[in-house]
N, C-alpha and C positions, 0 to 999 in steps of 0.2 A: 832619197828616201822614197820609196815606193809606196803607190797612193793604196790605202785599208780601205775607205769604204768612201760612198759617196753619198746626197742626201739632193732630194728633185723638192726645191722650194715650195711651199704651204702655205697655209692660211695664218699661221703660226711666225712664222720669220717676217711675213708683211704686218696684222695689228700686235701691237703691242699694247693697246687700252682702246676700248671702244665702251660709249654708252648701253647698257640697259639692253645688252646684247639677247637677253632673256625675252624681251618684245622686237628686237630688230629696227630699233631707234634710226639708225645709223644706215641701213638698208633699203636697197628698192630691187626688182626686177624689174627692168628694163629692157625696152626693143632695142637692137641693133641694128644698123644702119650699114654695117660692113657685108661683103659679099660672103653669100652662105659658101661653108667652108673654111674661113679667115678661121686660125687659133689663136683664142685668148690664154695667156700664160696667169697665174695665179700672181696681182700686182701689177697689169694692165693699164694704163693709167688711158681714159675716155675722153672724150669731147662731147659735146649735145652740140647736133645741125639745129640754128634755129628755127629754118621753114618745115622740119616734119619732127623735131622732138624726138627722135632716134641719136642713139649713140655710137660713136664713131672712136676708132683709133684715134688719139690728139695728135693730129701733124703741125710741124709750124707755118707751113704752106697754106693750111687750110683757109680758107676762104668765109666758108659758111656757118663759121662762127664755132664748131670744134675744134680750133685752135686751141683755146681756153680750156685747162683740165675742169673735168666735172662732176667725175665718177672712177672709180679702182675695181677693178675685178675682184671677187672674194673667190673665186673657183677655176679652176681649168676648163675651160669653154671652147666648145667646137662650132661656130654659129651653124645653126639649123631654122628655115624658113618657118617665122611664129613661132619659134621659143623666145626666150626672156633669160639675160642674165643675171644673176645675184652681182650687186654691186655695191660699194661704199658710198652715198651719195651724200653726208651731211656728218657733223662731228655733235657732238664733242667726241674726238678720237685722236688715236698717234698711232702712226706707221712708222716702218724703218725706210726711209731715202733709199738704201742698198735693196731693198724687195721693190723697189718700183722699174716696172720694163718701161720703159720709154721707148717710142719711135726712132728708129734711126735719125731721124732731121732734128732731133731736138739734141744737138752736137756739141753745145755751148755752153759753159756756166749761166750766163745771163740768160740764156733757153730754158735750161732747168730750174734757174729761179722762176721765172714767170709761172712754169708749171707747178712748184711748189707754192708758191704765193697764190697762186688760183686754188688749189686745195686748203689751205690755210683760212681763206676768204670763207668757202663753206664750212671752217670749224674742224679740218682735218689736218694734223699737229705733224710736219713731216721732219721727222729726228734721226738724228745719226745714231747708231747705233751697233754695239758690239759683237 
């Protein structure tokens, strides 16, 4: 069958319910911590470095305490030196499991649980979805 059309994933396929989205309940901009340049894909899923409060792509490797998810990208982000990304930092909210990019090292069910259970912790409901 020959592929009709395609569709570059949105804001729309990652929440699926978010709080009082009309004041940004559920939102922060935030600094990042990755090298200017680095693309955020829409569903990003973040870390916070504890020693400088910037956000990092969540690796399992990490050390400095971004290991632990903390924050979702809500936008397609190019980091740029002092800009800020829009992000999901806090629920009450549900995403879909399928819209979240994940690092390559996060390779393992029991990896992806911990990164769901870290978002979950903050109030962010991550559901499988159709």
């Amino acid at each position: 069958m020959p592929l009709i059309a395609t569709d570059t994933p949105r804001f729309s396929h990652l929440v699926k319910h978010e709080y009082e989205p009309s004041i940004g309940y559920c939102r922060s901009a935030v600094a990042s911590g990755d090298t200017v340049g680095t693309v955020y894909k829409v569903g990003t899923v973040l870390g916070k470095v504890t020693a400088t409060g910037k956000y990092v792509v969540a690796k399992d490797s990490a050390a400095d305490g971004s290991k632990a998810a903390a924050a979702i990208v809500l936008q397609d982000f190019t980091v740029a030196a002092g800009e800020k990304v829009l992000v999901m930092v806090r629920g009450q909210a549900t995403v879909s499991k399928g819209a979240l990019v994940l690092d390559a090292s996060v390779d393992t069910d029991p990896k992806k649980v911990a990164i769901y259970d870290a978002l979950e912790a903050k109030g962010i409901l991550v559901n499988e979805t159709v």
